[in-house]
N, C-alpha and C positions, 0 to 999 in steps of 0.2 A: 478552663484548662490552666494548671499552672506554668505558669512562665519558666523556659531557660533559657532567656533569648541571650545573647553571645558570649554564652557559657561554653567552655569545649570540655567535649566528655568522651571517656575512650570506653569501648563495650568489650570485655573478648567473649568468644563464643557466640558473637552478634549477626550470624546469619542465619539460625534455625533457632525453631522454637520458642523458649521465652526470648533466648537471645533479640533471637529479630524484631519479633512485636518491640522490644525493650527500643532497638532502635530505630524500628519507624516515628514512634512516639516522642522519645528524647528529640528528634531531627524536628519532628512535626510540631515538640514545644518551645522551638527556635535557637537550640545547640547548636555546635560545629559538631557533629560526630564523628568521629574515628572508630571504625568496629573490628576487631581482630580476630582471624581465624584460620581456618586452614584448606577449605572447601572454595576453590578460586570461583568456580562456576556460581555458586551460591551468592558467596559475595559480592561477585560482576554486576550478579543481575537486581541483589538485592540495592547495591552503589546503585545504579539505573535508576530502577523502580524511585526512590528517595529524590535525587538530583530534579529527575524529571518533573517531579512536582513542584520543583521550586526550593527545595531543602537540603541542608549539607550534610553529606553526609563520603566519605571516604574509608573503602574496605582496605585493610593490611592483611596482608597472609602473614602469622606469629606464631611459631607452636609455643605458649606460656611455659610449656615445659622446659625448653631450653634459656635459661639464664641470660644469653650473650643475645639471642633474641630479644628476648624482653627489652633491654637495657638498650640495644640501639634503638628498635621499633620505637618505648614512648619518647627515649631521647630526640629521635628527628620528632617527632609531633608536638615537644617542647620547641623546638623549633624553629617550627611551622607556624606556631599557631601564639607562641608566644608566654602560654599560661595552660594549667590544667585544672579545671575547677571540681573535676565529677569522674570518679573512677565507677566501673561497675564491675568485679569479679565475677560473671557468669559461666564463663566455662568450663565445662566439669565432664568425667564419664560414670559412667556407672558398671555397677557389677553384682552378679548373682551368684552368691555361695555366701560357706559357716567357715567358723576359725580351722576347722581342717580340709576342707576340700578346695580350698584357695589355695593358688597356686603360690609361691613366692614371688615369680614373674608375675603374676596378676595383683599382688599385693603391691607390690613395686610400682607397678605403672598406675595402680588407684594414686599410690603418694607421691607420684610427680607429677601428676595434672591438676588432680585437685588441693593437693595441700601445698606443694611446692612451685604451681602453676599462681596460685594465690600471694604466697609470701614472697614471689620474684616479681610482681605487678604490685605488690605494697610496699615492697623493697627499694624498689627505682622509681616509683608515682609519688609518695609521698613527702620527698624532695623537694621536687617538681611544685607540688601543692603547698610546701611552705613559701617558697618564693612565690607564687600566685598571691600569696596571703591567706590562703586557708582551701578548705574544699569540702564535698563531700563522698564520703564514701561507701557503697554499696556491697556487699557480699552474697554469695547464693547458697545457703546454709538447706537444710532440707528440715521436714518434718522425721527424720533417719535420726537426726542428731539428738531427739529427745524423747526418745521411745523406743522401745525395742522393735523393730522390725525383719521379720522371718528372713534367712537367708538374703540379706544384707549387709553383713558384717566389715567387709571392709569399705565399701561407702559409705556406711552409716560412721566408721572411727573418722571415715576422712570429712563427715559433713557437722562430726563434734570437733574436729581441729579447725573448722574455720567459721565455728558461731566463739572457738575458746580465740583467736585470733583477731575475729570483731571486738571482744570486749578491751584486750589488752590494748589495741591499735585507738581507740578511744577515749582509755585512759590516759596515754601517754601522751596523746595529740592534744589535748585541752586547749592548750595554751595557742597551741598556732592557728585555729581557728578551724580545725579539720575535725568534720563529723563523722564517724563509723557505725552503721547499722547494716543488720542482717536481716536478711527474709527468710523464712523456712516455709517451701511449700508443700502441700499436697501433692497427691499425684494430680497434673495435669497433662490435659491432652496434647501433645504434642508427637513428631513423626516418629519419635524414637519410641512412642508407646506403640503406635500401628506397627512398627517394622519389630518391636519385639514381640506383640502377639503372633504376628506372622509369620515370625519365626521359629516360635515354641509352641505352637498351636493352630498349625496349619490344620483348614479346613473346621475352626469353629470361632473364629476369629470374633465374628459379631456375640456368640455365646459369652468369651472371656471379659470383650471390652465391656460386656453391662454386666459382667461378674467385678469385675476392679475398679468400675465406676460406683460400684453400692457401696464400694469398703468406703468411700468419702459418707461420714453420717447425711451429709444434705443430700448424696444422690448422685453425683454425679463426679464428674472432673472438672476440673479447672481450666479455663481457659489460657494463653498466654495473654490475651490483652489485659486481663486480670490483677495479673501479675507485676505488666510493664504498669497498672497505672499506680500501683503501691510503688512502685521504684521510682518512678517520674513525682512525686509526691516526695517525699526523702530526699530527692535531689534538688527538690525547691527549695525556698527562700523562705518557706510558707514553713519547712519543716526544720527552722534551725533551735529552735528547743529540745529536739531528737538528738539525742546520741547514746551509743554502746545498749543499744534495744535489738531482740530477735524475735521479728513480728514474724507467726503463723498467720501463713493465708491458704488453708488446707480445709473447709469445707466442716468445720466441727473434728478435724481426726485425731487429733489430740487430748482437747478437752474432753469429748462427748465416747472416748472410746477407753480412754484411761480410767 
């Protein structure tokens, strides 16, 4: 397993889904972790869960969307903690519709979680990370960002504004020792996949999920631990020849569909 041992790394959207895996694993490769979100219940028990083991781990409630948020939240955790070595951009929403049936309100709110939820956590961390002496940094870019995908439209612009964000942030950073990569996933299984089959497909539920589990060419979906351990991997020490790269980890859906 690769080492973080007393690296402090901030997650947001780190208590569901890839989030979480992300930050069991980051705690579990001997971070300080800070996981940001907004779901207190989730966070409590996932804070627990981590602690208990022996591992650090500290949930913040932060909606990334508001600016004045952000900027205290990673300020006290600069600190707290003294240094910030490991950002990981994960928190995002999603959305289904085309360029006319999205709403302006629904467009609105795709580009303040995910694109402006991202450039207020690299806006105010990357600071932080040149005083640390350098860092790395994570984004959660999708397989949306480099493909067309059906009635996706405004998450797929908001998931090319933060692989085009990876690359700039990268470039500019060279010099201070701070690394910027992107992951683009698949669809993987997580709750927000069951709660939207369940929701648009009430009563065939088991039917759809191995209908959207085929569209990955290998067969199935993705796991989140999957995912956390290409991110736990880049945030190593093991990965400091990486930078301004937008790894797929999507099951062939790119390559093999394109």
């Amino acid at each position: 397993m690769y080492t973080l041992e007393n690296k402090t790394a901030i997650i947001t959207g780190g208590s569901k889904g890839i989030g979480k895996a992300a930050t069991q694993l980051i705690a579990k490769s001997g971070a300080n972790v800070f996981f940001l979100d907004i779901d207190d219940s989730e966070g409590q028990n996932l804070q627990k869960e981590i602690t208990d083991q022996g591992f650090k781990a500290t949930y913040v409630n932060c909606n990334i969307a508001s600016y004045e948020e952000v900027k205290q939240t990673i300020g006290d955790i600069y600190e707290k903690s003294g240094k910030i070595d490991i950002l990981i951009n994960n928190a995002g929403i999603a959305h289904i519709g085309t360029a006319t049936n999205t709403s302006p309100e629904d467009f609105q709110k795709i580009v303040d979680v995910n694109v402006k939820g991202v450039f207020h956590c690299l806006n105010v961390c990357i600071p932080f990370m040149q005083k640390s002496g350098g860092g790395a940094i994570i984004n959660m870019s999708s397989v949306a960002a480099e493909l067309g995908i059906q009635d996706r439209f405004a998450y797929s612009m908001s998931k090319g504004a933060v692989s085009a964000m990876t690359l700039s942030v990268a470039k500019d950073y060279l010099a201070d020792n701070i690394r910027c990569n992107a992951i683009a996933p698949g669809r993987v299984h997580t709750p927000f996949v069951d709660n939207f089959i369940k929701k648009n497909y009430p009563g065939k539920e088991q039917e759809m999920f191995e209908k959207l589990s085929k569209t990955q060419p290998i067969g199935r979906m993705g796991k989140p631990e999957e995912i956390a351990g290409l991110i736990q991997y880049l945030c190593s020490d093991e990965a400091s020849f990486i930078t301004g790269s937008i790894y797929p980890i999507d099951g062939g859906f790119i390559t093999l569909n394109s």
